[in-house]
C-alpha positions, -999 to 999 in steps of 0.1 A, spaced: 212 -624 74 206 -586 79 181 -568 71 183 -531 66 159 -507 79 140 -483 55 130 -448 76 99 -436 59 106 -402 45 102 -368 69 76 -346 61 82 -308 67 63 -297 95 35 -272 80 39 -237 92 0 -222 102 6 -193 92 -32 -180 103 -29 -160 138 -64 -163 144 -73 -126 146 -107 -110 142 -113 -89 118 -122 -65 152 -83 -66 155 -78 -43 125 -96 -13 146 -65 -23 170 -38 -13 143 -54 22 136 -54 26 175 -19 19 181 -13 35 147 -26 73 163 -10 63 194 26 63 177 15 97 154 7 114 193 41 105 205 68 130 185 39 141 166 59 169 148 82 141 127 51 127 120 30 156 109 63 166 86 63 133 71 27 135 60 38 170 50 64 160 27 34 133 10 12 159 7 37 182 -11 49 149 -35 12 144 -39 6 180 -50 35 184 -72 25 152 -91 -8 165 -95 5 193 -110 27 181 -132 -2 159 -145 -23 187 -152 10 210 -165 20 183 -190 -16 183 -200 -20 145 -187 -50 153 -164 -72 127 -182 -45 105 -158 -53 118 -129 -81 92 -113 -60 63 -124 -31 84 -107 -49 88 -76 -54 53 -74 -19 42 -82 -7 63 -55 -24 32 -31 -1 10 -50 32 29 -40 17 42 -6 36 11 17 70 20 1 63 61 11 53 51 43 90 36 52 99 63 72 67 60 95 76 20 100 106 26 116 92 55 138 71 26 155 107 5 153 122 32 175 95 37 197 89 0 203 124 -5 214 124 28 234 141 51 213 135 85 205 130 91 162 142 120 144 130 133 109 166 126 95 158 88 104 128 87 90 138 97 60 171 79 56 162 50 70 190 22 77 167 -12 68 177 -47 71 173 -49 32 174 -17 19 188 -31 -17 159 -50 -20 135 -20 -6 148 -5 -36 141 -31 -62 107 -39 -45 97 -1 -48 110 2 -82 82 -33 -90 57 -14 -73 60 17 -98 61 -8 -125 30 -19 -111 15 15 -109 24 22 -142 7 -9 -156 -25 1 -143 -24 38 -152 -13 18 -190 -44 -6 -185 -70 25 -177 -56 40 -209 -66 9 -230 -101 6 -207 -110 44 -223 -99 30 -259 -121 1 -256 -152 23 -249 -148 59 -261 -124 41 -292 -100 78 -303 -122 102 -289 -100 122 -271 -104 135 -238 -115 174 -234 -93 193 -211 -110 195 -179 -118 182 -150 -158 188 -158 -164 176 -192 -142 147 -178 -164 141 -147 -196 146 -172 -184 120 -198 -177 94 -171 -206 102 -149 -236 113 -170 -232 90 -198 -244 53 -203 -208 48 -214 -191 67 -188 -206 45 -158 -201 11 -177 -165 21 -183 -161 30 -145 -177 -3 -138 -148 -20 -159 -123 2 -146 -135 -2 -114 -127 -43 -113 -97 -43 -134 -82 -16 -106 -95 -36 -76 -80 -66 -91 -45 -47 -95 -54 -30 -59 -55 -65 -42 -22 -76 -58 -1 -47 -47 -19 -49 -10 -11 -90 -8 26 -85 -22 32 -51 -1 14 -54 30 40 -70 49 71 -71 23 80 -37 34 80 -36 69 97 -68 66 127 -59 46 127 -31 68 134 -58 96 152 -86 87 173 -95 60 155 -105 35 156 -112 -1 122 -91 -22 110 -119 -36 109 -141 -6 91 -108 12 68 -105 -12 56 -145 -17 53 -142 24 33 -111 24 10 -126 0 6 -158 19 1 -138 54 -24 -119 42 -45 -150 21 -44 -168 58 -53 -138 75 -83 -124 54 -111 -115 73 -87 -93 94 -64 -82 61 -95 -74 49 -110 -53 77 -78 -35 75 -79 -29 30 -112 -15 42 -98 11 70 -69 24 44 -92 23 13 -118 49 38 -93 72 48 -77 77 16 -112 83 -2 -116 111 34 -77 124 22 -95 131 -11 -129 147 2 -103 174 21 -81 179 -13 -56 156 -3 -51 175 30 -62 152 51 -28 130 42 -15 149 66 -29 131 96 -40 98 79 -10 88 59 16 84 88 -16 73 115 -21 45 84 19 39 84 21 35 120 -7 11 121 3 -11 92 40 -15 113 15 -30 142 -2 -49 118 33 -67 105 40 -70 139 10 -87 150 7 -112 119 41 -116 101 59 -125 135 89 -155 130 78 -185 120 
């Protein structure tokens, strides 16, 4: 008689996908991040030109169209779209990683991996942004109910700042945007950089971004904390300081995909 031998079922190996990195490491990033803005500094200081002038021009189309009451929900959307801007400073570090000289022209028309999918995963991202600056809307309705806003960037600051109502609606605002702040960071930290390297489908960048940066979080964090301090510096200069930290910022976070979202 035979007897027929049953294989117990193969488990798929786990992928770690923690790399063990301090949270020190993040100071690392912003290193090698200036060290890439010092080498062909002028494509770099261009690039953080053309942000500042984007930055501006929204700004003023904000306060043009008479949406100013916007503009601090604005501000902090542009975080939300920052890694998709920052393209051209990714593949900067590409070229000068593999020993190649960049050029403002590549920079700006960069040939990715995935660029289809950079596309669609930018175009989520504004959806994103939008659905915050939507959400702050509804915050202001639920506190102030149809008082409108007066034109103004004083009696603005004034009702948010010097009123009982005004702080505890910044306190509300100020969790629902960190918890819409944290989801674009997870889904974007890595995605972009990625589809900028291999080929890729949006989704599949995104669910890995997310998972890299929930295994790496002290370090992830560090490094939410180093952007989030020189953005709020970019706005203590009027925005001028995107000049310098915007593509120092870009160049680091290509060191930091580098570093953590290496093949599996």
């Amino acid at each position: 008689m035979s007897t027929v031998a049953h294989e117990a079922p193969v488990k798929p190996a786990r992928v770690d996908l923690d790399r063990g990195l301090p949270a020190s490491e993040a100071l690392t990033w912003l290193r090698k991040g200036w060290r890439d803005f010092t080498m062909q500094p002028g494509v770099s200081l261009v690039y953080g030109l053309l942000v500042f002038a984007v930055s501006l021009a929204t700004i003023w189309g904000l306060f043009a169209l008479d949406f100013d009451y916007i503009l601090f929900p604005a501000l902090a959307g542009f975080m939300v779209v920052g890694p998709v801007l920052a393209i051209g400073l990714y593949e900067k570090s590409r070229r000068l990683a593999e020993g190649r000289r960049a050029s403002l022209i590549a920079m700006i028309f960069v040939k990715a991996a995935s660029t289809g999918q950079i596309l669609f995963t930018g175009a989520l991202l504004m959806m994103l942004m939008l659905v915050w600056m939507r959400a702050a809307v509804i915050i202001y309705a639920l506190f102030f109910g149809w008082q409108p806003f007066v034109p103004g960037l004083g009696p603005i600051a004034a009702m948010l700042f010097a009123t009982p109502l005004g702080l505890a609606m910044l306190v509300v605002g100020s969790l629902v945007g960190a918890l819409f702040a944290a989801f674009s960071f997870a889904i974007s930290a890595f995605s972009i950089p990625m589809l900028l390297d291999r080929r890729v489908d949006a989704f599949t960048a995104m669910g890995k971004s997310m998972a890299l940066v929930w295994n790496n979080l002290p370090v992830m964090l560090a490094w939410g904390a180093v952007v989030l301090a020189l953005f709020l510096a970019s706005l203590a200069t009027g925005l001028l300081g995107l000049l310098i930290t915007f593509p120092v910022l870009g160049h680091g976070t290509w060191h930091a995909y580098k570093a953590i979202a290496q093949e599996e």
